[in-house]
C-alpha beads as a LAMMPS data file, in Angstrom:
LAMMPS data file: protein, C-alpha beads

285 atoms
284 bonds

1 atom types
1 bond types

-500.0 500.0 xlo xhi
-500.0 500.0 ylo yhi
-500.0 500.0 zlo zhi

Masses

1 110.0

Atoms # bond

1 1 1 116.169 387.679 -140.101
2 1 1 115.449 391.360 -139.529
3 1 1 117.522 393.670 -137.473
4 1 1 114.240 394.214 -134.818
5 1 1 114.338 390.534 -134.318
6 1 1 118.289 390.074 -133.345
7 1 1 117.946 392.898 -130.916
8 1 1 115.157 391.605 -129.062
9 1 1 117.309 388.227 -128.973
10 1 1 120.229 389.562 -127.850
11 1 1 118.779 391.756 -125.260
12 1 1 117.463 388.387 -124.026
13 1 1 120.912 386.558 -123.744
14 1 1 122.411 389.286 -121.930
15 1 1 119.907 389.217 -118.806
16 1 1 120.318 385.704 -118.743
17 1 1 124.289 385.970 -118.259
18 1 1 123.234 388.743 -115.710
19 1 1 121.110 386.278 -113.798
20 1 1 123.643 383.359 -114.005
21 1 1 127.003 385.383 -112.834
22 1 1 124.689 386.851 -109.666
23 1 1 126.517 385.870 -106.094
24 1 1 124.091 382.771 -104.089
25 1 1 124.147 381.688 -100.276
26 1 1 126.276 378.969 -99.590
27 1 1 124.435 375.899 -97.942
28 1 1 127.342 374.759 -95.713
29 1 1 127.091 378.692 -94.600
30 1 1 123.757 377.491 -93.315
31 1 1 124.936 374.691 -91.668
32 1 1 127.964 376.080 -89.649
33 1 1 124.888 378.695 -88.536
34 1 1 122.974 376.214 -87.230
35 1 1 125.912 374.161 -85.559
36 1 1 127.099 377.272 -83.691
37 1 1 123.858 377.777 -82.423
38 1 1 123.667 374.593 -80.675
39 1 1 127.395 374.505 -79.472
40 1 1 126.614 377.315 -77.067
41 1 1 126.657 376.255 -73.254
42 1 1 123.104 376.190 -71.863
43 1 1 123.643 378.174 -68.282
44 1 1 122.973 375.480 -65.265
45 1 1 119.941 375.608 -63.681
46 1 1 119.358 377.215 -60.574
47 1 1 119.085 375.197 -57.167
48 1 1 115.533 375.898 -56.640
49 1 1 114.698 374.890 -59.567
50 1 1 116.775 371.996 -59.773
51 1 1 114.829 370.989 -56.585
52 1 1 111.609 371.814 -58.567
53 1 1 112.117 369.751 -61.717
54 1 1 112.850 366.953 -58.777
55 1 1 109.385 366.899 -57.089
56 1 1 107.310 367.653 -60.085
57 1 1 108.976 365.306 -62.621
58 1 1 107.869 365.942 -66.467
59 1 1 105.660 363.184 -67.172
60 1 1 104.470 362.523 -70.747
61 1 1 100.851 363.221 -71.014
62 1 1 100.216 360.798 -73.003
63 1 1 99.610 358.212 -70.066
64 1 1 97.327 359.883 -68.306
65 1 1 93.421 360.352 -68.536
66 1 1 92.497 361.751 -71.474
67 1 1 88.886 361.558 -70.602
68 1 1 86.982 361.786 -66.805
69 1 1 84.175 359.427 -65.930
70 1 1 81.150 360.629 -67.978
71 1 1 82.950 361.851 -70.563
72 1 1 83.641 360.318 -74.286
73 1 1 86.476 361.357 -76.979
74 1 1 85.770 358.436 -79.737
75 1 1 88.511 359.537 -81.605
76 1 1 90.960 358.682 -78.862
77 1 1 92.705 354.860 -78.643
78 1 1 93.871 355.611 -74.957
79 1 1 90.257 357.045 -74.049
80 1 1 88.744 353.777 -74.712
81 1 1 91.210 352.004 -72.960
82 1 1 90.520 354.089 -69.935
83 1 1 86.789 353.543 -70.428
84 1 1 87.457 349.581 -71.311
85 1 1 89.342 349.671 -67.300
86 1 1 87.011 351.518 -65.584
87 1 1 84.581 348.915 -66.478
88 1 1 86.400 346.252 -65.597
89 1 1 87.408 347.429 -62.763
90 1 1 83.425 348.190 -62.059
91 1 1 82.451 344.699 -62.860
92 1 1 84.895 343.467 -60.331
93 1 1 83.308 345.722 -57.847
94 1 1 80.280 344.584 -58.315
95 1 1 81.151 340.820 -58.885
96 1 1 82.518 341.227 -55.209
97 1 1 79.322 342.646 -53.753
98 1 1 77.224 339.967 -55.116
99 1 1 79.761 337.479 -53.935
100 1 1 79.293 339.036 -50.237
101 1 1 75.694 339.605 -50.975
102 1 1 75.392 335.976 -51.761
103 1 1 77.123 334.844 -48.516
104 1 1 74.580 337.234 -46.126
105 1 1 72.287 335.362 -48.428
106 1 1 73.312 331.798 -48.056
107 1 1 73.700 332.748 -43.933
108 1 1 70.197 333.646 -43.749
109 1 1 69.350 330.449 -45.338
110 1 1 70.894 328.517 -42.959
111 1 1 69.038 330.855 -40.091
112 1 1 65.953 330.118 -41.975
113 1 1 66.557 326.526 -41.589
114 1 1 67.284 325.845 -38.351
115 1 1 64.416 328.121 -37.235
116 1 1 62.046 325.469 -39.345
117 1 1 63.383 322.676 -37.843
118 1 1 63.243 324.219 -34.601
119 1 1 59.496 325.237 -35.238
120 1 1 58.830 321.589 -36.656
121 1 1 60.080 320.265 -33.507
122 1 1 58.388 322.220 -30.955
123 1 1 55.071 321.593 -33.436
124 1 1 55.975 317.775 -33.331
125 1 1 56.612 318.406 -29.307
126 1 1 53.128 319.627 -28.974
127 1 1 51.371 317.445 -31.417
128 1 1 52.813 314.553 -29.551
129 1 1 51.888 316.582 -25.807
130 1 1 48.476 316.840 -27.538
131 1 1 48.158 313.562 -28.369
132 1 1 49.178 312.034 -24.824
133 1 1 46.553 314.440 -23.481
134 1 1 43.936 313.212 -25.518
135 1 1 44.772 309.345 -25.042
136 1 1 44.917 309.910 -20.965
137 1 1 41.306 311.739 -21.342
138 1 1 40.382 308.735 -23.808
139 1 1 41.699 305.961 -22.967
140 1 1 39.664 303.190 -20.867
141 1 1 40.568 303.321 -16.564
142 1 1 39.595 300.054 -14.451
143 1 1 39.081 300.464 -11.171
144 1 1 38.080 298.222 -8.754
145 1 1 36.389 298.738 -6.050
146 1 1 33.443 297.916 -3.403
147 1 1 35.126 294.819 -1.599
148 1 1 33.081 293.378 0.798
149 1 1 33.399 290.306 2.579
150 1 1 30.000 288.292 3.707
151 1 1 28.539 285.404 5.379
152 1 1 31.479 285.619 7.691
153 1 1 29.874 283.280 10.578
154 1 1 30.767 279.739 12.237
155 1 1 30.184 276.988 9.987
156 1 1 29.080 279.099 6.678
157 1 1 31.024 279.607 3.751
158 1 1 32.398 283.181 3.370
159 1 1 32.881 284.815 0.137
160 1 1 33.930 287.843 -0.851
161 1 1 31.973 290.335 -3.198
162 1 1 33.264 293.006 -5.522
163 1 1 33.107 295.042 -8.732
164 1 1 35.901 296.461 -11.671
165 1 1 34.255 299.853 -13.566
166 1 1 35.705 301.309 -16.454
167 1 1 36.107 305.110 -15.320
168 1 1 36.888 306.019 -18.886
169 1 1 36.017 307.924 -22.150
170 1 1 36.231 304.708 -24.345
171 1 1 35.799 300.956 -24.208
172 1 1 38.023 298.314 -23.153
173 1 1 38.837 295.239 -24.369
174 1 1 39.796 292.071 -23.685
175 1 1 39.144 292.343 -19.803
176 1 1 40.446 289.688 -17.661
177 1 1 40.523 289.298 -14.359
178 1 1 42.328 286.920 -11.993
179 1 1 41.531 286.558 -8.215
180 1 1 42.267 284.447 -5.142
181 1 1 40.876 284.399 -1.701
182 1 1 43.026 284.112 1.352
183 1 1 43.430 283.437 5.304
184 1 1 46.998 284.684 6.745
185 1 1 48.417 285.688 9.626
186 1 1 48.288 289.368 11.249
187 1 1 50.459 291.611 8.960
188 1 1 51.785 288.749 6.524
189 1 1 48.542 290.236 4.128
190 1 1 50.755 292.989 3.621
191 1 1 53.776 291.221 2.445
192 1 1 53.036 287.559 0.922
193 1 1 52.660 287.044 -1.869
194 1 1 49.484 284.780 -3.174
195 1 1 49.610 282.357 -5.836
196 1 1 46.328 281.830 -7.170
197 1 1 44.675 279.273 -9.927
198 1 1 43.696 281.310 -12.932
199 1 1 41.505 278.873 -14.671
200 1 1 38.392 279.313 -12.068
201 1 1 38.402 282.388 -11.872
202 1 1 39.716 283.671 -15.577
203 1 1 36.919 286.134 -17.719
204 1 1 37.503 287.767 -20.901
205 1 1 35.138 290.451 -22.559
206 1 1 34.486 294.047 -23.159
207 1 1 33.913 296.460 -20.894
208 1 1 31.977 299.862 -22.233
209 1 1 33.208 303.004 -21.146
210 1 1 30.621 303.413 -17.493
211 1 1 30.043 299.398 -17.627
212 1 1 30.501 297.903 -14.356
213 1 1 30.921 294.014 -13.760
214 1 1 30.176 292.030 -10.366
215 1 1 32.298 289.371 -8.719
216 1 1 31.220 287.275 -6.051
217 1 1 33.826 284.272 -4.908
218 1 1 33.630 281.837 -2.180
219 1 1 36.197 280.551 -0.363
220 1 1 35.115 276.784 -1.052
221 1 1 35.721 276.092 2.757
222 1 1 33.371 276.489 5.816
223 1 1 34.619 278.553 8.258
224 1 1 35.910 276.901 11.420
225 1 1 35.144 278.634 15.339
226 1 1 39.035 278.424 15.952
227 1 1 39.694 280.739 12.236
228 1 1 36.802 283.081 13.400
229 1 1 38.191 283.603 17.067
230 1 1 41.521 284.563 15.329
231 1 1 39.925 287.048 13.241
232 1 1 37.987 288.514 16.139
233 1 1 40.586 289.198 17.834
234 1 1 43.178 290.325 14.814
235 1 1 45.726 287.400 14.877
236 1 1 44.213 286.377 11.441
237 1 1 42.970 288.068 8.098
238 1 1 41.190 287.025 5.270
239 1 1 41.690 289.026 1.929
240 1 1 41.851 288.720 -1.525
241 1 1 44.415 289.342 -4.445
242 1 1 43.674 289.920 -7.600
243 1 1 45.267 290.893 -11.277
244 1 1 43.298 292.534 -13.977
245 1 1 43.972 293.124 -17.649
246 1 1 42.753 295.097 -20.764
247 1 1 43.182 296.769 -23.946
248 1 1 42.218 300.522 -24.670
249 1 1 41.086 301.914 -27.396
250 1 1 44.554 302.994 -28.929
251 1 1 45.846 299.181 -28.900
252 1 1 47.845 299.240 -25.932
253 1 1 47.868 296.555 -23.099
254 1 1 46.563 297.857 -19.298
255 1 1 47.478 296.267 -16.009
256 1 1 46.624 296.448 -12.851
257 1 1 46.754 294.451 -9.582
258 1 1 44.389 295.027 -6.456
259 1 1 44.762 293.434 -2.642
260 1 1 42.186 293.610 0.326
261 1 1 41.889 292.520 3.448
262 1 1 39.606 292.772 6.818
263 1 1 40.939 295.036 9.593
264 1 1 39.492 293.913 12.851
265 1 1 39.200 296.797 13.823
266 1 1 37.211 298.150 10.873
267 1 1 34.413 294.727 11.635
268 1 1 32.169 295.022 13.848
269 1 1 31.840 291.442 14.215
270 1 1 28.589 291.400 12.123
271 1 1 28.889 288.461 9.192
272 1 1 29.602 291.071 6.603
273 1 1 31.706 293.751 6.568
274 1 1 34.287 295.997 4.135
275 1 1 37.564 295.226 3.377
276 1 1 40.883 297.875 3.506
277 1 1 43.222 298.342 0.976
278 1 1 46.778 296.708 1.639
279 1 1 49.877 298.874 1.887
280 1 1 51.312 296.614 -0.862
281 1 1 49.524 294.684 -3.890
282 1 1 48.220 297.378 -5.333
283 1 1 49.085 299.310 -9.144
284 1 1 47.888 300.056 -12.488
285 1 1 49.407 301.636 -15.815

Bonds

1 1 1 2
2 1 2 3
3 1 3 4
4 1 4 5
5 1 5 6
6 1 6 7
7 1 7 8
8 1 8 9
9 1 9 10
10 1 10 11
11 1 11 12
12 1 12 13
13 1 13 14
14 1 14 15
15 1 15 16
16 1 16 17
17 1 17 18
18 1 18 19
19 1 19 20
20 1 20 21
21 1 21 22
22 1 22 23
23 1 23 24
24 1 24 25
25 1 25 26
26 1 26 27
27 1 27 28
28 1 28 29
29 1 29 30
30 1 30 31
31 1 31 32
32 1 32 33
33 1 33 34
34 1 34 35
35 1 35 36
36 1 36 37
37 1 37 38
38 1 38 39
39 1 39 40
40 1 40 41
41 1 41 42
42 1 42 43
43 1 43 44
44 1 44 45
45 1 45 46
46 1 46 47
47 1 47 48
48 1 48 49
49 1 49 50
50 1 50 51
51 1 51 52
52 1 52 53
53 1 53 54
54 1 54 55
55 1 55 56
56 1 56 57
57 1 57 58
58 1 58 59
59 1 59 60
60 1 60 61
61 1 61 62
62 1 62 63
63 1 63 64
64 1 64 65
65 1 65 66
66 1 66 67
67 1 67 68
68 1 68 69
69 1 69 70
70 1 70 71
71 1 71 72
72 1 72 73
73 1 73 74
74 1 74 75
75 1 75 76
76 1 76 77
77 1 77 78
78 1 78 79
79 1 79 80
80 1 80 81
81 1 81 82
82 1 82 83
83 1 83 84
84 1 84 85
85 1 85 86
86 1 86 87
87 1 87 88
88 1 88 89
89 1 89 90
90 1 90 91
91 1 91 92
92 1 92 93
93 1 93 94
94 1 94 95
95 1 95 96
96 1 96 97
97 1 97 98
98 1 98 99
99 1 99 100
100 1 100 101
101 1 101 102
102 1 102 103
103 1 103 104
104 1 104 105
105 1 105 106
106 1 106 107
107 1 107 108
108 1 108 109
109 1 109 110
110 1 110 111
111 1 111 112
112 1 112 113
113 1 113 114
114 1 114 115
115 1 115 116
116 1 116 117
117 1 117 118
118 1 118 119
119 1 119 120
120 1 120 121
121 1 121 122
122 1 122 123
123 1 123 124
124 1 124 125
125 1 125 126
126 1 126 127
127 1 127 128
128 1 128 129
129 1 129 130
130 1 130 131
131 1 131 132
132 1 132 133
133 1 133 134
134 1 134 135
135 1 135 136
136 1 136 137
137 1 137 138
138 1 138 139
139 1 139 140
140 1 140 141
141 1 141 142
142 1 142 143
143 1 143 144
144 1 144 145
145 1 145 146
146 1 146 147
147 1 147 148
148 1 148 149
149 1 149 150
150 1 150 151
151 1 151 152
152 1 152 153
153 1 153 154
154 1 154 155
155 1 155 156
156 1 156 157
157 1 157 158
158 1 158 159
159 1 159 160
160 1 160 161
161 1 161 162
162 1 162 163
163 1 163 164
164 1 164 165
165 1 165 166
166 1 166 167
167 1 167 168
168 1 168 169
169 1 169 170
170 1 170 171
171 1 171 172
172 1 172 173
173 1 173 174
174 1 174 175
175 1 175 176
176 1 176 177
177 1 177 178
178 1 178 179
179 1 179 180
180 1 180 181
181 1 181 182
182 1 182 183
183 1 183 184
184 1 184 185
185 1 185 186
186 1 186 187
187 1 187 188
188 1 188 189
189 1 189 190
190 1 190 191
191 1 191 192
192 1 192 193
193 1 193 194
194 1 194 195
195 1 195 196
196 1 196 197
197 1 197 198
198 1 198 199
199 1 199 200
200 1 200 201
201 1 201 202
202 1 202 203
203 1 203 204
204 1 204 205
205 1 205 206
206 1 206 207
207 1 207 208
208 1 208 209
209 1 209 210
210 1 210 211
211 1 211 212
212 1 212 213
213 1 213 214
214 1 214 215
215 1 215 216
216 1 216 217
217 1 217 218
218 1 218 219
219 1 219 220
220 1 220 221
221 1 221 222
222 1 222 223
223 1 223 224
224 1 224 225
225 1 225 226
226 1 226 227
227 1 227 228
228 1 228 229
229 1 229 230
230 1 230 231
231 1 231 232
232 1 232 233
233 1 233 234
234 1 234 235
235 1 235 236
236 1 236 237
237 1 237 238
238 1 238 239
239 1 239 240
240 1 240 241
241 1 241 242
242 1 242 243
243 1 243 244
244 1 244 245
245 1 245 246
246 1 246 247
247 1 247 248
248 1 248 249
249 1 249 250
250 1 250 251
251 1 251 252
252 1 252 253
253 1 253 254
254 1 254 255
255 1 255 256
256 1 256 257
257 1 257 258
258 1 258 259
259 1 259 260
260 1 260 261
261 1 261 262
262 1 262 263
263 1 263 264
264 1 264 265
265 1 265 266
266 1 266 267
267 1 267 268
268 1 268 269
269 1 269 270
270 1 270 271
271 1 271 272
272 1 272 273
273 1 273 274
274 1 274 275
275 1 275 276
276 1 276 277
277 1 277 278
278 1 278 279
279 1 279 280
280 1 280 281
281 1 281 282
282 1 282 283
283 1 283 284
284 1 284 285
């Protein structure tokens, strides 16, 4: 090896040494640095602010909103838990309006109701006011009328004459009438009550609305002077009672009764003459 070469070696060696035998920090001289540091007493905190740190305690702001309504951080966990909160929280909002929404709902339903019922009743109320009205301008009236009692003379045969008229709108049907002649005593015309045969006297048939039929009965007996000197002077009557019965047009069954009798005053002691209603004997339906 040339002498150039061992020179530039041994120039190399030496810095090396140099390097090596240097003086280096101590690590645990770090350390005790570091510890003294922290060993100093922190000074106490002042009363005010003692009283501060009291009424506006450190809280981690982690736990609270990281986001405001209308806003959105997609990168943030805890901002879509917000959001995911706020919509629940929404939902039951809403879930509670449409339960109270449902219950106005459900009243006014049952308002609704009971108005329709009331309006179907006061519409049945008239329909069935309408339809009264209708049957009572309808519906078939007997009437009779025109009693008149002739051939009232010593030794003849009275008999009495009259007529029923249907005063109504419509037919009716199945007219019967029943009838009796009578002598009584002054007044008792008013009160007895006359059984009569039905058979003789008995008709059936229909009677038009206008129609009018005639009766004419006899009293089957000649008429004695004694009988006619009681009715010339009032101590006796002679009437007649009758019962008459029909059918109208809507199906339902009529009655009615009539009773007459001759006031003496009301005769002028001719052999005919008009008979007065009694104050009893007399109805219809």
């Amino acid at each position: 090896m040339s002498r150039g070469y061992r020179g530039v070696l041994f120039a190399a060696f030496g810095l090396l040494v140099l390097a090596a035998s240097a003086p280096q920090p101590k690590a645990h001289a770090v350390h005790d640095e570091i510890a003294e540091r922290v060993s100093q007493p922190v000074p106490p905190a002042s009363p005010v602010q003692q009283v501060e740190m009291v009424n506006h305690p450190i809280e981690p702001q982690g736990y609270q909103a990281p986001c405001e309504r209308g806003q959105d951080q997609r990168n943030s966990d805890l901002c879509a838990q917000w959001k995911a909160a706020d919509s629940a929280n929404d939902a039951a909002y809403y879930a509670k309006l449409q339960i109270w929404a449902a219950a106005f709902g459900m009243l006014g339903l049952l308002v609704t109701i009971y108005l329709t019922l009331k309006a179907v009743r006061t519409a049945q109320q008239s329909v069935a006011v309408a339809q009264d009205t209708a049957r009572r301008q309808l519906r078939a009236y007997i009437i009779a009328s025109a009693f008149r009692v002739e051939n009232l003379k010593v030794g003849a045969v009275p008999r009495v004459t009259f007529r029923i008229r249907n005063a109504g709108q419509t037919p009716a049907y199945e007219v019967r009438a029943v009838f009796q002649l009578f002598f009584s005593a002054a007044g008792a015309s008013h009160e007895t009550k006359v059984r009569f045969s039905y058979l003789p006297e008995m008709s059936k048939g229909v009677l038009g609305a206008g129609g009018i039929i005639r009766f004419e009965v006899s009293f089957g007996e000649r008429l004695d002077e004694a009988r006619f000197k009681g009715i010339c002077e009032g101590t006796e009557e002679v009437g007649i009672f009758g019962v008459f019965s029909y059918r109208d047009a809507f199906k339902r069954r009529r009655l009615g009764t009539f009773k007459r009798f001759l006031h003496h005053r009301l005769w002028n002691g001719k052999p005919s003459g008009r008979l007065a209603i009694c104050t009893k004997g007399n109805s219809a339906n």
